[in-house]
N, CA and C atoms as a LAMMPS dump frame, in Angstrom:
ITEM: TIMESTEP
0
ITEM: NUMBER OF ATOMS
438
ITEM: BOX BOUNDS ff ff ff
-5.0000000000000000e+02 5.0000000000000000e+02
-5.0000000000000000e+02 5.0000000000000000e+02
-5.0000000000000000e+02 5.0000000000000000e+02
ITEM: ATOMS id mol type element x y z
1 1 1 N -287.977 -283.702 -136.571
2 1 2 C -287.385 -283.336 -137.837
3 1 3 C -286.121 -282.523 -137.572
4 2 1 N -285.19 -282.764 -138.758
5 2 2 C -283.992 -281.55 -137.929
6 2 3 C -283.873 -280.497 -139.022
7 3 1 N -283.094 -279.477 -138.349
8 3 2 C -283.123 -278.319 -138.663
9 3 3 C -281.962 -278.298 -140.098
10 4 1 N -282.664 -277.538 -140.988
11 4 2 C -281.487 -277.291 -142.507
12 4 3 C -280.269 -277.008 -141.952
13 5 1 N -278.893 -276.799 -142.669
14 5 2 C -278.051 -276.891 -142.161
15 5 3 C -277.2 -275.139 -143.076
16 6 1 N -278.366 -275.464 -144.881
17 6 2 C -278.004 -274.237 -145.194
18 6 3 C -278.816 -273.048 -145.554
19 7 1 N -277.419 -271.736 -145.077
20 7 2 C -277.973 -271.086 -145.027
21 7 3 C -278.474 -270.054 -146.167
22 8 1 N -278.945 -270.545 -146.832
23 8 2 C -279.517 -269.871 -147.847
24 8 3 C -280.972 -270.309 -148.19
25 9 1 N -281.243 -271.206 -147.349
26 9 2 C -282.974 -271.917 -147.345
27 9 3 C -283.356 -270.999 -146.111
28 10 1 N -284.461 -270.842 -146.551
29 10 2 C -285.508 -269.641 -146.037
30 10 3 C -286.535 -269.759 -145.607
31 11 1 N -286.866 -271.019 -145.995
32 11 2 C -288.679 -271.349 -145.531
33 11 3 C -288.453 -273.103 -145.866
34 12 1 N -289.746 -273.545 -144.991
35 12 2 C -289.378 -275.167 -144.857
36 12 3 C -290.205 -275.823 -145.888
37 13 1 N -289.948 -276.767 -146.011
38 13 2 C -290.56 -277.48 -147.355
39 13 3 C -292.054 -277.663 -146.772
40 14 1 N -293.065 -277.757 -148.336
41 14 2 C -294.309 -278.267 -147.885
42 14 3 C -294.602 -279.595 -147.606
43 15 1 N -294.881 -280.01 -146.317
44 15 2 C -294.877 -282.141 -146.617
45 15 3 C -296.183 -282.352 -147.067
46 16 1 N -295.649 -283.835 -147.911
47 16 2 C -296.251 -284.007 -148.982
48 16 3 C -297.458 -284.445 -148.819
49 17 1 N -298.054 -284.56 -147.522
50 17 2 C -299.296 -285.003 -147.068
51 17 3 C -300.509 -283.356 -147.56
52 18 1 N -299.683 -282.347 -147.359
53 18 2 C -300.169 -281.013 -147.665
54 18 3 C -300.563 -280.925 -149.441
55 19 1 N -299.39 -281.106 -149.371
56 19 2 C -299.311 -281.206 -151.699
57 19 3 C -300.53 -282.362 -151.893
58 20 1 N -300.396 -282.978 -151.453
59 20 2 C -301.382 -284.19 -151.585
60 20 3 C -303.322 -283.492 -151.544
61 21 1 N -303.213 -282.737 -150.415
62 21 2 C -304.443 -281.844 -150.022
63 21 3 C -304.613 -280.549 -150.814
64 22 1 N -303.908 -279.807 -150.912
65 22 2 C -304.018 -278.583 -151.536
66 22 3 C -302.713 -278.205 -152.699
67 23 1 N -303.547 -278.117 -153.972
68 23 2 C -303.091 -277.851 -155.029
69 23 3 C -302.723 -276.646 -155.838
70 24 1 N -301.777 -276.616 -156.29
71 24 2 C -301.39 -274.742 -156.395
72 24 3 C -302.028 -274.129 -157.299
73 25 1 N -302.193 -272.8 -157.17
74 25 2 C -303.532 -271.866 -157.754
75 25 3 C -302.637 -271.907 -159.432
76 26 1 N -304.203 -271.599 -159.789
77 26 2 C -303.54 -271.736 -161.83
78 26 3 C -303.746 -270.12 -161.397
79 27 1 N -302.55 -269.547 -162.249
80 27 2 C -302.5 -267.658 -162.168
81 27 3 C -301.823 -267.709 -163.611
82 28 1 N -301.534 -266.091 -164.155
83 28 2 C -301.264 -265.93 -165.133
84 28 3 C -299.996 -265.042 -164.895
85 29 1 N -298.844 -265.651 -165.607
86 29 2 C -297.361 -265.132 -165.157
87 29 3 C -297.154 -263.743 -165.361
88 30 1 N -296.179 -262.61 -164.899
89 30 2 C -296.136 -261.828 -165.399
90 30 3 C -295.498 -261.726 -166.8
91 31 1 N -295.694 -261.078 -167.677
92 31 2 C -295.45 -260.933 -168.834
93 31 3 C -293.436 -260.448 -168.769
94 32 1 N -292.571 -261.233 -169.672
95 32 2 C -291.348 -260.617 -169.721
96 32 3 C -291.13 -259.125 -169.772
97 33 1 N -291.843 -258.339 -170.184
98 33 2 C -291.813 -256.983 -170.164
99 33 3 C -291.944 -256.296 -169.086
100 34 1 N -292.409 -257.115 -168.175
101 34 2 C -292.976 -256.079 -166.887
102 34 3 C -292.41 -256.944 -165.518
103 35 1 N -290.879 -257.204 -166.31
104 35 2 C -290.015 -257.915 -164.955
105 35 3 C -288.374 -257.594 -165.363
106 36 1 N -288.772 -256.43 -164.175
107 36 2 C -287.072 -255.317 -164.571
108 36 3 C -285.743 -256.403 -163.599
109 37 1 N -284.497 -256.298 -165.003
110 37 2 C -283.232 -256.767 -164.782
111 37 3 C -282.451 -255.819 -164
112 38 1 N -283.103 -254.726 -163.979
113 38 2 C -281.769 -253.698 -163.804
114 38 3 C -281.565 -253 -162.552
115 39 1 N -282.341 -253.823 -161.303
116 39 2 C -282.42 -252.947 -160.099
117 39 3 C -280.978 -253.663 -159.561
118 40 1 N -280.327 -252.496 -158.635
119 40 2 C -279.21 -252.721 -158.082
120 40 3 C -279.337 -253.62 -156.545
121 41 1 N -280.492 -253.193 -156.343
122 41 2 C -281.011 -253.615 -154.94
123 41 3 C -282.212 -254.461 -154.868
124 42 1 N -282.389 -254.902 -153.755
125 42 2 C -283.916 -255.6 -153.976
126 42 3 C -285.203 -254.83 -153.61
127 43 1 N -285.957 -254.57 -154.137
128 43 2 C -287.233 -253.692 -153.877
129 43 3 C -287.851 -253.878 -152.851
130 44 1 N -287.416 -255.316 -151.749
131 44 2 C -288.275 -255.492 -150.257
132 44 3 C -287.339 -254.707 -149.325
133 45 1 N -286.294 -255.526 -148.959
134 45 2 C -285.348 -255.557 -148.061
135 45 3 C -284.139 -253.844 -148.598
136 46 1 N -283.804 -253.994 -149.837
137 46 2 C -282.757 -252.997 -149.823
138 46 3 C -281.471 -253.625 -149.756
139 47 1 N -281.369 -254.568 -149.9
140 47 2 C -279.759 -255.655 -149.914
141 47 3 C -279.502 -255.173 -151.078
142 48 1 N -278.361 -255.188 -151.327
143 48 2 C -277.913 -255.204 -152.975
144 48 3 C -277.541 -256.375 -153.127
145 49 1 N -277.227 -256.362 -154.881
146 49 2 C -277.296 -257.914 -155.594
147 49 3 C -275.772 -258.131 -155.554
148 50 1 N -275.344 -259.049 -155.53
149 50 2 C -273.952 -259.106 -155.386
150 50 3 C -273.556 -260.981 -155.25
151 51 1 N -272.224 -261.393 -154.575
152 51 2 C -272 -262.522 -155.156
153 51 3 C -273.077 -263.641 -154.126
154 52 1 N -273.323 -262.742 -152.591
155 52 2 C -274.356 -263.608 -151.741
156 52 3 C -275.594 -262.967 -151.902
157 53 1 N -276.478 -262.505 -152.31
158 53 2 C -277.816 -261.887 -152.679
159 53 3 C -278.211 -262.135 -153.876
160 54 1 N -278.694 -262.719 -154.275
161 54 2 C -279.045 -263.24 -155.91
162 54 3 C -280.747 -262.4 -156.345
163 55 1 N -280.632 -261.749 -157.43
164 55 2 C -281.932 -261.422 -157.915
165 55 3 C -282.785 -262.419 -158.437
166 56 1 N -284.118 -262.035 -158.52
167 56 2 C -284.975 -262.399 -158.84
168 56 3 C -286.201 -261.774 -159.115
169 57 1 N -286.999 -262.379 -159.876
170 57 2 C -288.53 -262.046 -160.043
171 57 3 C -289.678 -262.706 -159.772
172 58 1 N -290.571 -261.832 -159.009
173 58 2 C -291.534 -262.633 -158.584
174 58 3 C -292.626 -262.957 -159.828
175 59 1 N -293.151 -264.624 -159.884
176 59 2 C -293.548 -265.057 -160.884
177 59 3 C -295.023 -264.56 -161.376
178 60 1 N -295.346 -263.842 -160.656
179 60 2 C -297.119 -263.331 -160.573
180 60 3 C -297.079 -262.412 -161.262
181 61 1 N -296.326 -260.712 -159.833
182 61 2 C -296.441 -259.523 -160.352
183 61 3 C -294.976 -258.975 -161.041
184 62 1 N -294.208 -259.935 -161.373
185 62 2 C -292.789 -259.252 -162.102
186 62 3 C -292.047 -258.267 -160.789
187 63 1 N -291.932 -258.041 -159.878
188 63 2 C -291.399 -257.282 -158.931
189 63 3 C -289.809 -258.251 -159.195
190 64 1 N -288.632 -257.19 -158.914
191 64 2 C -287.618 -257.504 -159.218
192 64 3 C -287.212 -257.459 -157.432
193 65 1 N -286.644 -258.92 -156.605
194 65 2 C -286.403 -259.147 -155.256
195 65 3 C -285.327 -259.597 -155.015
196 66 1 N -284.973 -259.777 -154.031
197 66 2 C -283.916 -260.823 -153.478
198 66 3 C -284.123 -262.424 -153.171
199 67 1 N -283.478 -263.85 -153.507
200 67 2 C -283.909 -264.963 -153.332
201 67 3 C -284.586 -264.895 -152.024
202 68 1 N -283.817 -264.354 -151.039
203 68 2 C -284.354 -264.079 -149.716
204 68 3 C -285.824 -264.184 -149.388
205 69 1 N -286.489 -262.478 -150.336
206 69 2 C -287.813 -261.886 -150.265
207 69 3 C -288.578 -262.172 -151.019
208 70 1 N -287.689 -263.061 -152.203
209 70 2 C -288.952 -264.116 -152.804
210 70 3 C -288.691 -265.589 -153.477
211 71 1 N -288.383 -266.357 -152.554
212 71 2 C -288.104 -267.698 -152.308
213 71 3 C -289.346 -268.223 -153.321
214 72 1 N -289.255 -269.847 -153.713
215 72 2 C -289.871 -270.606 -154.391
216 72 3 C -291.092 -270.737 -153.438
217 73 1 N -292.097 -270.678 -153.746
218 73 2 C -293.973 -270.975 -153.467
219 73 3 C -294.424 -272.245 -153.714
220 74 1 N -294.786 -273.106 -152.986
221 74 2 C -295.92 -274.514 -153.085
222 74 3 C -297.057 -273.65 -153.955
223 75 1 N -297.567 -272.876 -153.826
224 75 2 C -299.047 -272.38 -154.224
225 75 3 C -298.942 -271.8 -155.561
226 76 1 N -297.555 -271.171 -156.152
227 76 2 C -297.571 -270.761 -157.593
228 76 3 C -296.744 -271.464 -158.506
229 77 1 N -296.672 -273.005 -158.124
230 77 2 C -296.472 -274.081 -159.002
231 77 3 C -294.913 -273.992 -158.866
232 78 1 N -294.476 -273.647 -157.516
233 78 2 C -293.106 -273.667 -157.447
234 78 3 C -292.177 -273.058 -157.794
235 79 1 N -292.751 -271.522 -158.402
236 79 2 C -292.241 -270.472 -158.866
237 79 3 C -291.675 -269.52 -157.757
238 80 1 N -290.734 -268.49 -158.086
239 80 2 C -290.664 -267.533 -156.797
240 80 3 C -291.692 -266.186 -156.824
241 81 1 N -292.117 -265.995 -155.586
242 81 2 C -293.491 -265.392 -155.249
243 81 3 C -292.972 -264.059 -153.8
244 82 1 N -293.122 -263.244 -154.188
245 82 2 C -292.755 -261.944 -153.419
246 82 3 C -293.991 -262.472 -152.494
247 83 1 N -294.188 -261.607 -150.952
248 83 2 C -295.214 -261.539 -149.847
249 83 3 C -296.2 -261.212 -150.953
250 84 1 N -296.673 -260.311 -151.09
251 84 2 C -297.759 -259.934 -151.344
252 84 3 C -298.382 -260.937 -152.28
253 85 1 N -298.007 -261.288 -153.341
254 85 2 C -298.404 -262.369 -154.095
255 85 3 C -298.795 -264.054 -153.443
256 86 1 N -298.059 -264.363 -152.843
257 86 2 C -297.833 -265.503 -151.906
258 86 3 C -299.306 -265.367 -150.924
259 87 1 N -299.852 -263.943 -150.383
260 87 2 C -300.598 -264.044 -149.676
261 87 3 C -301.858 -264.281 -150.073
262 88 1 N -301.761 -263.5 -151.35
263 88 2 C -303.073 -263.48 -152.435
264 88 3 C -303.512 -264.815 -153.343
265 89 1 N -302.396 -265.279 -153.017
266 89 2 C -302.574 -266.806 -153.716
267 89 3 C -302.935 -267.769 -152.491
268 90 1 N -302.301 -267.212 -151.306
269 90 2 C -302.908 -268.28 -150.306
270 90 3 C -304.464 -267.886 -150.07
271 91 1 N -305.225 -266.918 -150.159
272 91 2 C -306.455 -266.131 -149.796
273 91 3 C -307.37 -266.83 -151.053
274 92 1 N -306.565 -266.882 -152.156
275 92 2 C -307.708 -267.558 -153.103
276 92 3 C -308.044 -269.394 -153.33
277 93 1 N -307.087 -269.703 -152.298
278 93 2 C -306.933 -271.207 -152.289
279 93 3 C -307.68 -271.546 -151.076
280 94 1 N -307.439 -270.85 -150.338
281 94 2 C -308.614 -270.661 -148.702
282 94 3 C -309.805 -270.599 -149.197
283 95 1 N -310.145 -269.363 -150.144
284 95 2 C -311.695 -269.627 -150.449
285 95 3 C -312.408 -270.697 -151.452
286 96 1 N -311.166 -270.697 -152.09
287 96 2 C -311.648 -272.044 -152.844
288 96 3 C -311.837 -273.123 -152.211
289 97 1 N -311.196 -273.593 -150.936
290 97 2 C -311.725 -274.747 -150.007
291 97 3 C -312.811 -274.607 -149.39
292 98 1 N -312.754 -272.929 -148.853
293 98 2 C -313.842 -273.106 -147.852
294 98 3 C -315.136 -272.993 -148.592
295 99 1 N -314.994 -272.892 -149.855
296 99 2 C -316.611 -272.553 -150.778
297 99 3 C -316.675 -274.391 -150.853
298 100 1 N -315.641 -274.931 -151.126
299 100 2 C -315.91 -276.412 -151.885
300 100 3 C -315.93 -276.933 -150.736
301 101 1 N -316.082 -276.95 -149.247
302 101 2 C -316.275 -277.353 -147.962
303 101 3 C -317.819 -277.335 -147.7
304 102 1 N -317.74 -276.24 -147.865
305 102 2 C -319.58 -275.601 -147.478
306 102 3 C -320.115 -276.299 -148.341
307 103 1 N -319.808 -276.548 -149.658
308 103 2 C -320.86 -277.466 -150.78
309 103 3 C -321.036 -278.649 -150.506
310 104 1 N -319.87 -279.012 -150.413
311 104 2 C -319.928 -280.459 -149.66
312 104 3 C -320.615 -280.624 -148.551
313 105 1 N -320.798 -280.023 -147.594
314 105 2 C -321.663 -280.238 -146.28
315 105 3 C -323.034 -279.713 -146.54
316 106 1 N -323.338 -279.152 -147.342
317 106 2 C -325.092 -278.717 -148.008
318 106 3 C -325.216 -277.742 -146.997
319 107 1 N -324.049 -276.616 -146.53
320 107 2 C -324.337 -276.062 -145.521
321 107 3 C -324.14 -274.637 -145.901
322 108 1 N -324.369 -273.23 -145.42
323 108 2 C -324.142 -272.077 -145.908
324 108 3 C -324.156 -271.164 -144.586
325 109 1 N -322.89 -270.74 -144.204
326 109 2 C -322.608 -269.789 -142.834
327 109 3 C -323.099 -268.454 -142.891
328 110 1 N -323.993 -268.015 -142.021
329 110 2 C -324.793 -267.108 -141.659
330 110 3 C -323.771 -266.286 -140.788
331 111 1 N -323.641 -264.91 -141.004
332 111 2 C -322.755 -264.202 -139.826
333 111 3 C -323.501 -262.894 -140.13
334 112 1 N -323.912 -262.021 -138.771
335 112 2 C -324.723 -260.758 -139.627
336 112 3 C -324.012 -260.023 -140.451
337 113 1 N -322.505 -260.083 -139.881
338 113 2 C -321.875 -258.863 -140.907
339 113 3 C -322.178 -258.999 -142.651
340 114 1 N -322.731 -260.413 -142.839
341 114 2 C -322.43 -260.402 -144.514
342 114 3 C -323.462 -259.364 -145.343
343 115 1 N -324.99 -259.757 -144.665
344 115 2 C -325.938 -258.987 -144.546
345 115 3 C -325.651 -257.066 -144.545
346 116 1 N -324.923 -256.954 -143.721
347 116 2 C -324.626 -255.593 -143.826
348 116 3 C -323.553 -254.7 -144.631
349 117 1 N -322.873 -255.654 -144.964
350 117 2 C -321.706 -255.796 -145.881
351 117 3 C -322.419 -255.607 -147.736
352 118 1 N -323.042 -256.485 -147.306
353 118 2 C -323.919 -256.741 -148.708
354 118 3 C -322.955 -258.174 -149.127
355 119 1 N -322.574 -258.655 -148.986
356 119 2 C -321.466 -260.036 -148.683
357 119 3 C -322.417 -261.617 -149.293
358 120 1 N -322.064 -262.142 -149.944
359 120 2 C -322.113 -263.504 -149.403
360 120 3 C -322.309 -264.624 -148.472
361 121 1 N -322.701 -265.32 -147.804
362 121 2 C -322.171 -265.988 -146.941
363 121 3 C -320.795 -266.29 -146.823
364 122 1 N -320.401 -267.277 -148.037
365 122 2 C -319.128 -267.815 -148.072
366 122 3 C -318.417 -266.689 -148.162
367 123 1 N -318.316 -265.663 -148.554
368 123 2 C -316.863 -264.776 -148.544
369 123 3 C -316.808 -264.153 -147.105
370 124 1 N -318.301 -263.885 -146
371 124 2 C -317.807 -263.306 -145.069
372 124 3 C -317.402 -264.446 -144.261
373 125 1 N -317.595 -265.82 -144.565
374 125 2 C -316.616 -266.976 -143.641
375 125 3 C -315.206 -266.896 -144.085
376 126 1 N -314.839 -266.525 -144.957
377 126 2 C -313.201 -266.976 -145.019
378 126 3 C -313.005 -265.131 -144.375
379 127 1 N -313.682 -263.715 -144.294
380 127 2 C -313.495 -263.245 -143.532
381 127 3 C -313.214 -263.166 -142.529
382 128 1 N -314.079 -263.744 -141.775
383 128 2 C -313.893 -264.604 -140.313
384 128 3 C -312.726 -265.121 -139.618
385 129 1 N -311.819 -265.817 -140.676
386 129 2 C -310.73 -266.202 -140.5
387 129 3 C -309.434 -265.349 -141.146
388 130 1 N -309.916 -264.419 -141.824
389 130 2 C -309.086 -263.813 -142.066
390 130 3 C -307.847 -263.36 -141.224
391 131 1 N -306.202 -263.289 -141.888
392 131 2 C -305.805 -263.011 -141.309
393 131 3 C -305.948 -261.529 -139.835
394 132 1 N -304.884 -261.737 -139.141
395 132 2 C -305.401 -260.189 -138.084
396 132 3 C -304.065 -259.45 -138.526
397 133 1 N -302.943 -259.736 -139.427
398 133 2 C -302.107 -258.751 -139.393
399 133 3 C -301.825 -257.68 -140.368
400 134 1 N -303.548 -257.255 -140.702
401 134 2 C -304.055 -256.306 -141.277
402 134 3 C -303.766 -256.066 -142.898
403 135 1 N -303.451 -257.27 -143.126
404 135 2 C -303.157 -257.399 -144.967
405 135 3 C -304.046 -258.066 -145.713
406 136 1 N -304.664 -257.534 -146.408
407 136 2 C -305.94 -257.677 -147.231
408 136 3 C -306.119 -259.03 -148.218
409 137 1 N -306.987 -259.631 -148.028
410 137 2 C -307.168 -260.887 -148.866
411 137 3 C -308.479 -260.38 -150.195
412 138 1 N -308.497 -260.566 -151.272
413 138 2 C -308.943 -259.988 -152.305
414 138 3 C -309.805 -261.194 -152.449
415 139 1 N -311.636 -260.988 -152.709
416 139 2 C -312.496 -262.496 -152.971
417 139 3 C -313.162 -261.632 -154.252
418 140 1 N -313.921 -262.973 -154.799
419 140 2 C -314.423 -262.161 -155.677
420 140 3 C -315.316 -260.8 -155.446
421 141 1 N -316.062 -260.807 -154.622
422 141 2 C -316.924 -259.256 -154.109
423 141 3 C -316.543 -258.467 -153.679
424 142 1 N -314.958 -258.536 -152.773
425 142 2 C -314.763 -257.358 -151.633
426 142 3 C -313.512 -257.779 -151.329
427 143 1 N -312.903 -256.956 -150.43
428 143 2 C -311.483 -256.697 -150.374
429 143 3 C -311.644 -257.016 -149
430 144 1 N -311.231 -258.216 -148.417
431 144 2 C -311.08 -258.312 -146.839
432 144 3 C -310.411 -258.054 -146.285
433 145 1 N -310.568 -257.448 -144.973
434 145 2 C -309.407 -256.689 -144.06
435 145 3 C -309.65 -257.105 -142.784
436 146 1 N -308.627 -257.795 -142.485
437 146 2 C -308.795 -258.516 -140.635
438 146 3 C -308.677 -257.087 -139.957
């Protein structure tokens, strides 16, 4: 495959064999009220807005960013999605496979921690895989932390 040529693309497209497999999470937008016009800078990075830095809002939590720090998302229907949102939407699409995986196989993963956790099976498996670079994936019972 070759490499984009511009520079203002940030992340590579999803191929469509992926879109085909995994479908983007239904979420509820942030409300116009609680997505500020008026920051000079971007709230990740600290760039200011100007004629090469373009603002934006992330489509989840209203955070006011840079195109940069919150580029368009496969997972929030193609909206732009700050990190934190992007991750939380990938964490709930993970468990939604790996619960509709396990059903499908009539199977249910045993790990002691769930037991001691007070856990689920299925939520301490997508634990398991949880990321390791210590940013929290939110399931329905518990707040996972690689």
């Amino acid at each position: 495959m070759g490499q984009s040529l511009n520079p203002l693309r940030t992340h590579d497209e999803v191929p469509d064999d992926v879109k085909a497999t995994i479908t983007p999470i239904d979420y509820t937008p942030a409300p116009p009220e609680s997505r500020p016009t008026d920051h000079t800078a971007c709230d990740e990075c600290g760039e200011q807005y100007g004629w090469f830095c373009y603002s934006t809002n992330c489509d989840w939590c209203g955070r006011q960013l840079c195109t940069r720090c919150c580029p368009d998302q496969y997972l929030l229907k193609g909206n732009p999605g700050c990190k934190k949102c992007t991750r939380r939407a990938f964490c709930l699409r993970r468990e939604e496979m790996l619960a509709d995986h396990l059903e499908d196989a009539g199977m249910r993963l045993q790990h002691p921690r769930a037991a001691a956790l007070g856990l689920p099976a299925a939520t301490d498996a997508v634990c398991a895989v949880a990321p390791k670079d210590g940013n929290a994936c939110r399931t329905n019972n518990a707040t996972i932390r690689a």
